[in-house]
LODO-87737 format. One line per 3 residues: number of its first residue (from 1); their letters; for each residue x, z negated, y negated of N, C-alpha, C, O, CB. Coordinates in pm, whole numbers. Glycine has a CB too. Example, Ala and Ser with C-alpha at 12.3 -4.5 7.8 and 13.67 -1.06 7.14 Angstrom:
! LODO-87737
1) as) 1319:-780:569:1230:-780:450:1320:-780:330:1424:-846:332:1131:-905:447; 1285:-708:225:1367:-714:106:1290:-787:-3:1341:-804:-114:1408:-572:60
//
This chain:
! LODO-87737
1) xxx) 3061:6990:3771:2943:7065:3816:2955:7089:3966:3038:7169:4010:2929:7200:3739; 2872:7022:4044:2836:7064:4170:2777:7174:4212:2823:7266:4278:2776:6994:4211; 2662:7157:4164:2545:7268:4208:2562:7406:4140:2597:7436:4026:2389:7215:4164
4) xxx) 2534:7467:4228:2462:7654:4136:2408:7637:4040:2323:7548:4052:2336:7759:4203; 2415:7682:3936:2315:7741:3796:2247:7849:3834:2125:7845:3822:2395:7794:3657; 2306:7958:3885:2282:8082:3904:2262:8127:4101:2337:8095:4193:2415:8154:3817
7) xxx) 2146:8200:4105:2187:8240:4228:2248:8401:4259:2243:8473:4159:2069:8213:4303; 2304:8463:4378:2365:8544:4383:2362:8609:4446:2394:8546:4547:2429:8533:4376; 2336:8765:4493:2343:8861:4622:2472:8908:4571:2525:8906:4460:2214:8990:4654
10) xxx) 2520:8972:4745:2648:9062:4722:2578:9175:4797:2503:9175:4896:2814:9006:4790; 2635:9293:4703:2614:9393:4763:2734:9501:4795:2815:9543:4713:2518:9438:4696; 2727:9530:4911:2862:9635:4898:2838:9803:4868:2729:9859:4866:2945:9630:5052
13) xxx) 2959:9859:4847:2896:9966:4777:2875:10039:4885:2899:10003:5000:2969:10036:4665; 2806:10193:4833:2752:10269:4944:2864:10357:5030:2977:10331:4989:2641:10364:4884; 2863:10456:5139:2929:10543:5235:3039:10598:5061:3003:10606:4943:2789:10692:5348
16) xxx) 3132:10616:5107:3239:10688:4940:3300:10756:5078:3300:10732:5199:3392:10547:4786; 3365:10882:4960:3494:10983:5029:3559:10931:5092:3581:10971:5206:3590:11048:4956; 3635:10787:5025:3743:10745:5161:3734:10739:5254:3815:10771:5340:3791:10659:5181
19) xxx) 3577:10670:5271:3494:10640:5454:3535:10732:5510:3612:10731:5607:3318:10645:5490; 3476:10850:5439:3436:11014:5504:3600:11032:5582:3626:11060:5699:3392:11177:5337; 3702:11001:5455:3812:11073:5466:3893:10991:5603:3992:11024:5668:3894:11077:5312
22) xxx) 3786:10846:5613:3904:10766:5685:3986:10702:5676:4040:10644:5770:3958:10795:5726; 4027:10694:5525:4154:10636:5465:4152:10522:5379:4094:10532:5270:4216:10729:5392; 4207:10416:5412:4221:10333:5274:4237:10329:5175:4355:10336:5139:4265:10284:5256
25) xxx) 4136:10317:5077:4157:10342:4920:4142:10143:4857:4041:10073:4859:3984:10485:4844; 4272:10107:4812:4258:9993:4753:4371:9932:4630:4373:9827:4565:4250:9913:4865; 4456:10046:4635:4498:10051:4507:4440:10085:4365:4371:10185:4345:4575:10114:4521
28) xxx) 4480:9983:4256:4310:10020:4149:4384:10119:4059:4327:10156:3957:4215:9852:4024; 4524:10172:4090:4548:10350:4025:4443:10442:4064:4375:10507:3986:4692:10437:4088; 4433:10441:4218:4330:10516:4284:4251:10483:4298:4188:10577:4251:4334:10555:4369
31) xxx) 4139:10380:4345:4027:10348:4371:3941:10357:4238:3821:10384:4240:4034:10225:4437; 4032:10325:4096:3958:10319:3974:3863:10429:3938:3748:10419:3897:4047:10307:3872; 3937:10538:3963:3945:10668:3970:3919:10785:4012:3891:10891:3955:3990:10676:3976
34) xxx) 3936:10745:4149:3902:10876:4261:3787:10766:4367:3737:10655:4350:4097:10957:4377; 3785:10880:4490:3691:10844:4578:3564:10756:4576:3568:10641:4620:3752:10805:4649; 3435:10816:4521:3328:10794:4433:3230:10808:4573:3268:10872:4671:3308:10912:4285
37) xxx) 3143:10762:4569:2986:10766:4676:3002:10938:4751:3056:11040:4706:2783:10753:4539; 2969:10926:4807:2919:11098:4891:2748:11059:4861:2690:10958:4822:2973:11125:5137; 2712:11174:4896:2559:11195:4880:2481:11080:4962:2380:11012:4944:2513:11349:4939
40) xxx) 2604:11096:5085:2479:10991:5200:2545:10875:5133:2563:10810:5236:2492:10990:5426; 2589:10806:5048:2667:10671:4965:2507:10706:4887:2396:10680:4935:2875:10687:4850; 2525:10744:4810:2406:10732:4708:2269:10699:4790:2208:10596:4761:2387:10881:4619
43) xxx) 2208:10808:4916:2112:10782:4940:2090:10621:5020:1987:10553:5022:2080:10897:4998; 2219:10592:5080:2238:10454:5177:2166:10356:4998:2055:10306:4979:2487:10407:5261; 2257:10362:4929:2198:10275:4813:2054:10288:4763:1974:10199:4739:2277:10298:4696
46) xxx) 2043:10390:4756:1832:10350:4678:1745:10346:4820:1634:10292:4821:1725:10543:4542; 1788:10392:4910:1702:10346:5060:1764:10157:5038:1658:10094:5030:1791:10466:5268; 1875:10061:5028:1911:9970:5070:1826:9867:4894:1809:9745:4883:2096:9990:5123
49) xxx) 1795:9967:4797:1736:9909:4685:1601:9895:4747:1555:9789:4788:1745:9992:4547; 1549:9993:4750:1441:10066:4773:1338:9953:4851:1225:9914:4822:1484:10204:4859; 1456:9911:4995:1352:9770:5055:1408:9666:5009:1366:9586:5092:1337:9738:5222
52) xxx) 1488:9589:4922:1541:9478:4864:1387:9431:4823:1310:9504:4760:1665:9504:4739; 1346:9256:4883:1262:9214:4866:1316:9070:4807:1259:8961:4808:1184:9234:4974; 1428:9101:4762:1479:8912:4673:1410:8954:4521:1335:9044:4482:1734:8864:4640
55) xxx) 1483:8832:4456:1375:8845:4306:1488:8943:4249:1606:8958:4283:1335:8665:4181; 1391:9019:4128:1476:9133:4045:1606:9036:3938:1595:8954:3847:1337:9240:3923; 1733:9107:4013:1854:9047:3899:1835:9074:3756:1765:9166:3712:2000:9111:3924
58) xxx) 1920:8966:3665:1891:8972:3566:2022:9056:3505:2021:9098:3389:1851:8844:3525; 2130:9074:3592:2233:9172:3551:2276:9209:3703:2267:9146:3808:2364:9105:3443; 2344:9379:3659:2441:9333:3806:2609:9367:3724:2654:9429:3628:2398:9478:3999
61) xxx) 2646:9301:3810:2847:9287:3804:2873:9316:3934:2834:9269:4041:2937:9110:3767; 2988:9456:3885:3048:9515:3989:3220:9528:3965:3269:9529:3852:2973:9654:4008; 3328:9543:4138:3425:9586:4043:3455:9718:3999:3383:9817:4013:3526:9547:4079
64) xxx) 3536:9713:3958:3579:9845:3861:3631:10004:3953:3674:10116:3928:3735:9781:3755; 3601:9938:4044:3665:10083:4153:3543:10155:4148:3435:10101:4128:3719:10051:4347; 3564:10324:4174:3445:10403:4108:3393:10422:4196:3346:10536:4184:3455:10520:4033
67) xxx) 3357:10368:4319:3268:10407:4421:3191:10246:4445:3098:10234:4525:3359:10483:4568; 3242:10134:4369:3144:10056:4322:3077:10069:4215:2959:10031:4212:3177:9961:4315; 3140:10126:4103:3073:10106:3970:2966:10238:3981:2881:10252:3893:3193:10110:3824
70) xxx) 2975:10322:4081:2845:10400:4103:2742:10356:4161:2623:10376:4136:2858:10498:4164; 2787:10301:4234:2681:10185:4322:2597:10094:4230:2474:10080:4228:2774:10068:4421; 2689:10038:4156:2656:9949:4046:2554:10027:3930:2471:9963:3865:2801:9899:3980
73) xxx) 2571:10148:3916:2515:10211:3808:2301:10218:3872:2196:10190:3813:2627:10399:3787; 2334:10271:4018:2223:10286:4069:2140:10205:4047:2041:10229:3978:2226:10300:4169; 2169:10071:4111:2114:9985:4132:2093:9902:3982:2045:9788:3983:2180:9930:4242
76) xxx) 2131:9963:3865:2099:9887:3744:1995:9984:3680:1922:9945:3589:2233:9852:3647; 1991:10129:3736:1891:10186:3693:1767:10135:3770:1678:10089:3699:1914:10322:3699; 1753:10134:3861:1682:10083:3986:1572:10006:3889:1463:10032:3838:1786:9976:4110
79) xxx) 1689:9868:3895:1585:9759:3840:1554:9754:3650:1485:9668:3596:1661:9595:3895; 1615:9853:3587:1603:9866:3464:1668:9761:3385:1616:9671:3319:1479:9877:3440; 1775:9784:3402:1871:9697:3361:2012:9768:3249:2049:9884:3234:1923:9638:3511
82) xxx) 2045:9678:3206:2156:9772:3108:2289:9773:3172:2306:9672:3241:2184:9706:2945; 2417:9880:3172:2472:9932:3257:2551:9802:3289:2579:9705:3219:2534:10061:3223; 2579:9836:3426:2665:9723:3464:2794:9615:3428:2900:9668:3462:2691:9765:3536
85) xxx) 2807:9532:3393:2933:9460:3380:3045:9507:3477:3015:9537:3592:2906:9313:3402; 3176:9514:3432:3277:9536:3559:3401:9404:3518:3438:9359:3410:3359:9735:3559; 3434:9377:3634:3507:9273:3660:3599:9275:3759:3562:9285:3876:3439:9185:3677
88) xxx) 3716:9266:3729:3848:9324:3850:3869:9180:3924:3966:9162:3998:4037:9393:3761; 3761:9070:3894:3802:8962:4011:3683:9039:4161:3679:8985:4271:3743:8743:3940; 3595:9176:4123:3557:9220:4284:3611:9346:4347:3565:9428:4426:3405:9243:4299
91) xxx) 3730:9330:4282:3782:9474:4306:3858:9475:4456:3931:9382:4493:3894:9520:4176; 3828:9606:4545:3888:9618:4686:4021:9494:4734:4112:9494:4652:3954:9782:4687; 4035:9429:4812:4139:9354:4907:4246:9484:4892:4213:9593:4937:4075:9309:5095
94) xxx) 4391:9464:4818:4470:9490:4856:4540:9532:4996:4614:9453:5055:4489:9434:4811; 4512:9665:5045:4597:9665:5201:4755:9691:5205:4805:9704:5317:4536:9794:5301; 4848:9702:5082:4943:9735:5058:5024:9834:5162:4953:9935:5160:4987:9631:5028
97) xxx) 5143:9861:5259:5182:9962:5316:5085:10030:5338:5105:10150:5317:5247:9945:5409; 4898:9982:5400:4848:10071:5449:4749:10175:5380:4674:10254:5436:4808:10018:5535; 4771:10151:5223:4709:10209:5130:4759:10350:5162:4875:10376:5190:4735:10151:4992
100) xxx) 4658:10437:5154:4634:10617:5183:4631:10623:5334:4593:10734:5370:4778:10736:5121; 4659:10538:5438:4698:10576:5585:4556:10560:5660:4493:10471:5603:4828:10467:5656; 4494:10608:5754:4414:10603:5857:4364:10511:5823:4439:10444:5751:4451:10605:5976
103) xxx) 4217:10446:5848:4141:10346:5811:4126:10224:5968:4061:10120:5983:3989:10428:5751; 4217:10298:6058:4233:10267:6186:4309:10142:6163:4281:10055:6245:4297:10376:6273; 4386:10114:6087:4470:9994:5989:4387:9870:5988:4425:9754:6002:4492:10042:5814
106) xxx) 4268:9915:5970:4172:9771:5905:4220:9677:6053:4288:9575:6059:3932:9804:5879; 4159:9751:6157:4234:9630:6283:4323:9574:6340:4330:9487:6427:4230:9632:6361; 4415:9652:6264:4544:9577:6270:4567:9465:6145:4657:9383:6162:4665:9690:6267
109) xxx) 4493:9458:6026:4502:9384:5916:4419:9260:5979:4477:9152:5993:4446:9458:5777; 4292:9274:6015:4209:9193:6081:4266:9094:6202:4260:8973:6224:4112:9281:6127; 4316:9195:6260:4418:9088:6405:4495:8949:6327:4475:8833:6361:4600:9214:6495
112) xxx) 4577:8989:6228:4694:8968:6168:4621:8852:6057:4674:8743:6037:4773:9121:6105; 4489:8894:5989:4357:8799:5955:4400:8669:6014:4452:8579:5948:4201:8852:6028; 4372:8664:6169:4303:8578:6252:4416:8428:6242:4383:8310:6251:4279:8661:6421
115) xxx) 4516:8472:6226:4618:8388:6229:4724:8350:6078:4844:8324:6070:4692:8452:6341; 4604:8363:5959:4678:8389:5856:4714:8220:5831:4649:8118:5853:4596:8485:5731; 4884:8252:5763:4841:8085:5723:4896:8135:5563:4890:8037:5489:4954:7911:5828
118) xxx) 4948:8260:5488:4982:8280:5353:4878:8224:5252:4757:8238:5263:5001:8423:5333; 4948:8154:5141:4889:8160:5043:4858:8265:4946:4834:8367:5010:4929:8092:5005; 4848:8286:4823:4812:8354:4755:4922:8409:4663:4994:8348:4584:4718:8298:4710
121) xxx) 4917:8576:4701:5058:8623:4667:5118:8552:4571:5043:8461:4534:5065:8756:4625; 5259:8555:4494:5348:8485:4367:5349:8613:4325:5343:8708:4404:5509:8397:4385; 5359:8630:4149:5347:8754:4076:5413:8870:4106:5348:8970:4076:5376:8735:3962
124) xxx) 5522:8891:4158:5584:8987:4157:5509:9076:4297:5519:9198:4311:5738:8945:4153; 5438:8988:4389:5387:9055:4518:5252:9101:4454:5210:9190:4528:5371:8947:4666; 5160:9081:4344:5060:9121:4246:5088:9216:4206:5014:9312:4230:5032:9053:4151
127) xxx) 5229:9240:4112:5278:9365:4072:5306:9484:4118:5309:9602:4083:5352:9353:4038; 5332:9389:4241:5385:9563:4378:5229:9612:4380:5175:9722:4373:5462:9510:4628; 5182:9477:4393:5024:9562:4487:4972:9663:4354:4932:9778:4372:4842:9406:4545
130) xxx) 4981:9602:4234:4901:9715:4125:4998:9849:4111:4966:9942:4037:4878:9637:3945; 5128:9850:4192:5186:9975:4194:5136:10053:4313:5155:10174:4312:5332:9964:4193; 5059:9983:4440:5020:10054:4532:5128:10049:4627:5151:10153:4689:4982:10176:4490
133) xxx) 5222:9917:4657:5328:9893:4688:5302:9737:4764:5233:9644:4722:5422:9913:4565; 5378:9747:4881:5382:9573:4872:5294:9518:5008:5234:9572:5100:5291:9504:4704; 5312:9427:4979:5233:9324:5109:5083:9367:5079:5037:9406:4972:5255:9115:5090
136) xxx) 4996:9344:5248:4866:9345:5261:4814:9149:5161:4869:9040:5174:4835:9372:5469; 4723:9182:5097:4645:9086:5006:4623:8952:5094:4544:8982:5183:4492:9156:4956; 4657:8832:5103:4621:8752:5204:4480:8743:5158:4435:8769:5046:4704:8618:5223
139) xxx) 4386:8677:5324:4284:8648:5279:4274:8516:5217:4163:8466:5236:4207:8669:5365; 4355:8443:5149:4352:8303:5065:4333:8344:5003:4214:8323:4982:4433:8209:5034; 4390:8438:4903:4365:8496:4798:4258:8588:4756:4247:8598:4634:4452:8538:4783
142) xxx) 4199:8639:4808:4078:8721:4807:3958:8626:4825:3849:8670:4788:4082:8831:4921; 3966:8488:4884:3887:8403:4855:3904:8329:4732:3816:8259:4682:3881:8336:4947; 3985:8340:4699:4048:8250:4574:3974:8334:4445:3901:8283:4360:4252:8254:4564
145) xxx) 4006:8448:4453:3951:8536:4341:3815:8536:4314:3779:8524:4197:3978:8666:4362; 3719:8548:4420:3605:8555:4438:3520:8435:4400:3417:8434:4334:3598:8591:4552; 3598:8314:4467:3552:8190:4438:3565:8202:4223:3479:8213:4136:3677:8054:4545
148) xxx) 3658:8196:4221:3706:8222:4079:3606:8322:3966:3582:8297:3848:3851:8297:4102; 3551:8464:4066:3478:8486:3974:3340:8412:3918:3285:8418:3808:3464:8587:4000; 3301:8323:4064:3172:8303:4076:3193:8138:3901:3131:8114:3797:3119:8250:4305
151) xxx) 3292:8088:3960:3311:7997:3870:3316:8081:3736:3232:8045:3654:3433:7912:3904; 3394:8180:3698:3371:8218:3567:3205:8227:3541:3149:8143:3470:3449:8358:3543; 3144:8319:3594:2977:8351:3584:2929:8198:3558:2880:8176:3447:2895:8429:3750
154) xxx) 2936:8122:3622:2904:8010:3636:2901:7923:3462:2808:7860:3412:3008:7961:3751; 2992:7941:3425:3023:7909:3302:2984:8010:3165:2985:7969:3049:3159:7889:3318; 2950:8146:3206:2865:8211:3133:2726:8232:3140:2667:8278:3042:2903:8300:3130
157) xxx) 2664:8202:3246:2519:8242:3231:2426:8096:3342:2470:8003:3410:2499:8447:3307; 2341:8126:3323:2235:7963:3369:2116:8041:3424:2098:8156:3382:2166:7829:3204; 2047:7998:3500:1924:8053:3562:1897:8180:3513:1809:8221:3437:1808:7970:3541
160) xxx) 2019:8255:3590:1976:8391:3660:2004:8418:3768:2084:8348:3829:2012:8491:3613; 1944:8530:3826:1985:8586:3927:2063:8713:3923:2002:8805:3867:1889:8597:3992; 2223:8753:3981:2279:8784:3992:2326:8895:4123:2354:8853:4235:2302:8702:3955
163) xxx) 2326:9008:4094:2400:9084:4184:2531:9143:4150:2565:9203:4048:2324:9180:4222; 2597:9112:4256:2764:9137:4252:2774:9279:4365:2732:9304:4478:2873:8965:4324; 2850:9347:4264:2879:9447:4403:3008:9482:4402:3079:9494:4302:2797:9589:4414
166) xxx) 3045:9505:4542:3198:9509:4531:3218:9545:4736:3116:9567:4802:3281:9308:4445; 3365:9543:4807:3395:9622:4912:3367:9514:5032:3331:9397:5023:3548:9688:4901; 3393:9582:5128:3378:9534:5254:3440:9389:5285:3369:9291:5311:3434:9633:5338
169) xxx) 3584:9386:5280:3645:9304:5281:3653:9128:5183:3686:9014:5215:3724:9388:5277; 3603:9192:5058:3567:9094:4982:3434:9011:4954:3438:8897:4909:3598:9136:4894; 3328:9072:4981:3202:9037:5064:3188:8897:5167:3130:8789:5172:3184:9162:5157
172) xxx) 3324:9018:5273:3330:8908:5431:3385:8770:5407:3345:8664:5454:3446:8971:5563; 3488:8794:5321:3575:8686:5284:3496:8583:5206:3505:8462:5229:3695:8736:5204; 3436:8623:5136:3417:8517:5022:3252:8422:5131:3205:8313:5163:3366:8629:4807
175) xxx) 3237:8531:5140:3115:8475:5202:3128:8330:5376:3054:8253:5439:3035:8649:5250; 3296:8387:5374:3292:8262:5519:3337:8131:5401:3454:8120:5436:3461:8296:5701; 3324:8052:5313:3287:7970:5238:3201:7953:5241:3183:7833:5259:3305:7970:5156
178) xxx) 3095:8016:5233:2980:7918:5224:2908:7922:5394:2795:7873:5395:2857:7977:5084; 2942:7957:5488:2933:7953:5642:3002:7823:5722:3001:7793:5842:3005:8087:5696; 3068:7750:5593:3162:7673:5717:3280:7733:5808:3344:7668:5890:3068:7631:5824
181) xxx) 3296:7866:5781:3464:7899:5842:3574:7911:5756:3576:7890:5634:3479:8035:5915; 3656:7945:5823:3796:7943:5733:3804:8091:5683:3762:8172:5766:3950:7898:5831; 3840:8134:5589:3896:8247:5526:3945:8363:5637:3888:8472:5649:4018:8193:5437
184) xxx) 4084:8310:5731:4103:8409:5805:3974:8450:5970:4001:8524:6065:4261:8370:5838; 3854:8377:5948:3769:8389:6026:3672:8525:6011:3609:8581:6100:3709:8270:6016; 3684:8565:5852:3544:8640:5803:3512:8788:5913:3413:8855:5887:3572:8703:5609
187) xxx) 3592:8825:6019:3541:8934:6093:3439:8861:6224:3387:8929:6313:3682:9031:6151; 3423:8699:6212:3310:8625:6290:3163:8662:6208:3052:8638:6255:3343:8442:6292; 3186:8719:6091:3053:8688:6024:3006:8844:6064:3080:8943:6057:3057:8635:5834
190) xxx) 2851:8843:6112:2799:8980:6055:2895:9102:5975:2945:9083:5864:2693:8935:5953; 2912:9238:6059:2980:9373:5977:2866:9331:5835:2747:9307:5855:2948:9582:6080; 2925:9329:5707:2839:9392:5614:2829:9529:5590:2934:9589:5569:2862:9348:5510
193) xxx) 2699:9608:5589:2696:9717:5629:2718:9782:5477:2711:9711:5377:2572:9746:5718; 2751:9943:5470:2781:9990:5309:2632:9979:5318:2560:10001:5416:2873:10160:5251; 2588:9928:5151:2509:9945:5042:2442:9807:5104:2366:9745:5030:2418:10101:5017
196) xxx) 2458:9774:5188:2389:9631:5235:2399:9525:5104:2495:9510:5028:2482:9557:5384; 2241:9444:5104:2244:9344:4991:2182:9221:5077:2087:9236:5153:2148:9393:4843; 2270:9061:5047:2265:8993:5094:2279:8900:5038:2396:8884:5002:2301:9007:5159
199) xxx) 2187:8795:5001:2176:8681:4936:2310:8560:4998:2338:8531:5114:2009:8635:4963; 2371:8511:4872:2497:8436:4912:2459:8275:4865:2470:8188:4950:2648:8505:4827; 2428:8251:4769:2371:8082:4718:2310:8130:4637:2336:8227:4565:2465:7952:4657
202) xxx) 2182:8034:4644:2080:8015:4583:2078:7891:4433:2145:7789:4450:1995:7982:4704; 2006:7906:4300:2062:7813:4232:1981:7666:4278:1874:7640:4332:2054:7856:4077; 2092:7590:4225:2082:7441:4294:2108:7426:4395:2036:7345:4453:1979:7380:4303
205) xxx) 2192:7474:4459:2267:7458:4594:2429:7403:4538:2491:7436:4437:2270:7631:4691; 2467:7305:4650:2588:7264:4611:2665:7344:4644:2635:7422:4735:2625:7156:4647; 2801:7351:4574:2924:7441:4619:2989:7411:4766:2997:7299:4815:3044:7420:4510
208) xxx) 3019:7494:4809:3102:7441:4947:3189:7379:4938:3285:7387:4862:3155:7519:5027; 3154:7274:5056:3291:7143:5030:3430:7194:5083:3469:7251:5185:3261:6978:5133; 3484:7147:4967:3638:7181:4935:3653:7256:4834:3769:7260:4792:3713:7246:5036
211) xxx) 3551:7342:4758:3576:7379:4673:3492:7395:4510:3477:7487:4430:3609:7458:4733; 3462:7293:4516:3370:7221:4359:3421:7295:4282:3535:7341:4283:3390:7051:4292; 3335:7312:4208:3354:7359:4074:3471:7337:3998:3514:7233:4049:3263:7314:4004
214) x) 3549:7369:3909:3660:7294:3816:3630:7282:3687:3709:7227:3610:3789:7358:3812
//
């Protein structure tokens, strides 16, 4: 399979406590759990529904961190839809040491981005990260996942339209695939803004070369 079945927006979720707090939340002990939308998170989302002029999804899938799956909840009431699917292939980019520290981190992760050549952690660097331990997530791998979910969907559902919601980082990433850049490029693309929704492939569009379908 070449082409799309399905087409797809990503949406990221709205303003959450961590923003507020500043801090990296991307461990899924904590993110599952704690730090949920603030008020201005909620209102950024039905103002960012509110003018969404693509066609109405036929589901949305979010990941499982609770300041997406609120996001996710909105926006399925929105369009009258039944509650969201959750799926831990859109769950937050691992920042490992810099999980709980200053959000001032992201630019030092980003620098460090620019020149990535890691592959995709080996299990035991997976395990640290689900302890909230461990190496920052390469971006190979956060494309890898993403690519991965789209292929699962792909294989479950056929002419629909699809909204995915999920974080900042996984958005940027997945999305320099279908731009023509490399993985450690995605801070070239447009900030995606919180609650921002943005059409990613359309169905009947081919997959990006290099990475066909399996």
């Amino acid at each position: 399979m070449t082409q799309f079945r399905n087409s797809y927006y990503l949406m990221r979720h709205g303003q959450s406590e961590a923003n507020v707090a500043g801090i990296i939340v991307s461990a899924p002990s904590i993110g599952t759990t704690a730090y949920g939308l603030t008020a201005e998170g909620e209102r950024q989302v039905r103002a960012s529904l509110a003018h969404f002029d693509g066609p109405r999804p036929a589901r949305v899938i979010s990941s499982d961190f609770l300041r997406a799956r609120q996001t996710a909840a909105l926006a399925a009431r929105h369009f009258e839809l039944p509650s969201p699917e959750l799926d831990a292939g859109l769950r937050e980019r691992f920042f490992g040491r810099w999980e709980g520290l200053a959000d001032s981190g992201y630019g030092q992760v980003w620098q460090q981005d620019e020149a990535d050549t890691d592959g995709c952690m080996d299990n035991a660097r997976q395990d640290a990260g689900n302890r909230g331990e461990g190496s920052v997530e390469p971006v190979s791998c956060v494309l890898q996942r993403g690519l991965d979910t789209l292929r699962a969907l792909e294989t479950r559902h056929a002419g629909e339209v699809l909204l995915l919601v999920s974080h900042g980082d996984w958005v940027q990433i997945l999305q320099t695939a279908f731009v023509g850049l490399a993985a450690c490029a995605h801070r070239r693309i447009s900030h995606h803004q919180t609650a921002e929704i943005r059409p990613l492939v359309s169905r009947g569009q081919s997959w990006p070369s290099g990475f066909l379908i399996r």
